[in-house]
C-alpha positions as CSV (number, residue, x, y, z in Angstrom):
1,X,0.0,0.0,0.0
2,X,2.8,2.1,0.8
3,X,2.7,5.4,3.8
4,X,1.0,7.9,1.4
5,X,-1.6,5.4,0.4
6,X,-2.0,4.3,4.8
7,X,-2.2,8.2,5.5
8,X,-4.7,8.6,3.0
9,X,-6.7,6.2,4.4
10,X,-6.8,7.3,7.8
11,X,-7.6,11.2,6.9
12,X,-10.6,10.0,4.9
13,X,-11.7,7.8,8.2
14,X,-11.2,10.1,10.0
15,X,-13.3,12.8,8.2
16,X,-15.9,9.6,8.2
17,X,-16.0,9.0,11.5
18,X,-15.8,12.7,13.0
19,X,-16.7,15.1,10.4
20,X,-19.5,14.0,8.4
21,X,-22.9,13.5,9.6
22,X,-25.1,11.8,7.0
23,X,-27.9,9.2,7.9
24,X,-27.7,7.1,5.2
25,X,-30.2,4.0,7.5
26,X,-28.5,0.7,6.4
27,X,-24.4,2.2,6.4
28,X,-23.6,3.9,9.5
29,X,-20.7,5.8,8.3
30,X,-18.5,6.7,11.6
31,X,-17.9,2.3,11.9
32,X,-16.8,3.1,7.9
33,X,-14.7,5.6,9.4
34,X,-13.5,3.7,12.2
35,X,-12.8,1.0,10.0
36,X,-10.4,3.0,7.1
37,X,-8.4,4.6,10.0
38,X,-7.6,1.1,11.0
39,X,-7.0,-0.4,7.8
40,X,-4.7,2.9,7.3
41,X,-2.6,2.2,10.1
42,X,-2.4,-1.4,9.6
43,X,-0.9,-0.8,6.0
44,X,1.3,2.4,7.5
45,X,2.6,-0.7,10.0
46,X,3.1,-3.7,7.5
47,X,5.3,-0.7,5.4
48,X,7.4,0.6,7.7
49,X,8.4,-3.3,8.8
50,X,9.3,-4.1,5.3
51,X,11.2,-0.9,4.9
52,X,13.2,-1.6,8.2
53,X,13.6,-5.1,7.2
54,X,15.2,-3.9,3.9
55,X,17.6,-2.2,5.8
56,X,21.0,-4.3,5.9
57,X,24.2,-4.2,7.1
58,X,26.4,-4.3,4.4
59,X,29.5,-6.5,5.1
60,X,32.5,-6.1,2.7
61,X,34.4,-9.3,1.8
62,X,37.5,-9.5,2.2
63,X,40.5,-9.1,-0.9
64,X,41.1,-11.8,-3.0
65,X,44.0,-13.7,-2.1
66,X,44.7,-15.6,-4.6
67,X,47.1,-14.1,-6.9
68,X,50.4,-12.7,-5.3
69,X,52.4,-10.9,-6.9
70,X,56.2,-12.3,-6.4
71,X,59.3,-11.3,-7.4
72,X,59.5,-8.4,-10.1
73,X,61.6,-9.6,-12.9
74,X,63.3,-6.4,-15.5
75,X,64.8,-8.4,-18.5
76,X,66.0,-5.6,-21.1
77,X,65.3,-6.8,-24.7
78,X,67.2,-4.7,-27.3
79,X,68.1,-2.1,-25.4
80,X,64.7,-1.6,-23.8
81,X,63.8,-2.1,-20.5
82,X,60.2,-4.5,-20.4
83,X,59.2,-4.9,-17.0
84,X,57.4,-7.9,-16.1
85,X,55.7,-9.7,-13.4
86,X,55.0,-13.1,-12.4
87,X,51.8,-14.4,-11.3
88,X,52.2,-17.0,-8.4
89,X,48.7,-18.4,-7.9
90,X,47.8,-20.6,-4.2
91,X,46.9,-24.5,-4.8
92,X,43.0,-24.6,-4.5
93,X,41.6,-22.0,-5.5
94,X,40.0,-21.1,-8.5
95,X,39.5,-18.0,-10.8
């Protein structure tokens, strides 16, 4: 239903139950009232449990450890300098 939709319905119950004073014989409309300002603040309840329940600590994982970087290697190839690394991966572990 959402909060607008719960406050809505408890205004317009309680202008039914306290503000308007129609006989209408068979509807008596103050229980009408009575009855939207409680279904209003059932629905304002049920929302604002599923929006605190949404609410979630977020926990970061920690780094990967499965790559480490070793030793770094600088071969020089022609007169240029290529750096390079190796990749030493852990037994048991997976990309």
């Amino acid at each position: 239903m959402g909060i607008g939709g719960s406050i809505f319905l408890i205004a317009l119950g309680a202008i039914f139950a306290f503000a308007v004073q129609a006989d209408l014989g068979w509807l008596d409309l103050s229980v009408v009232g009575w009855v939207l300002m409680l279904a209003g603040v059932a629905g304002l309840l049920v929302t604002l449990y599923f929006w605190n329940s949404r609410r979630r600590t977020v926990v970061a994982s920690p780094a990967r450890d499965d790559r480490v970087v070793a030793e770094r290697v600088v071969p020089v190839q022609d007169d240029r300098v290529v750096q390079e690394y190796r990749e030493v991966r852990r037994p048991g572990r997976t990309v």
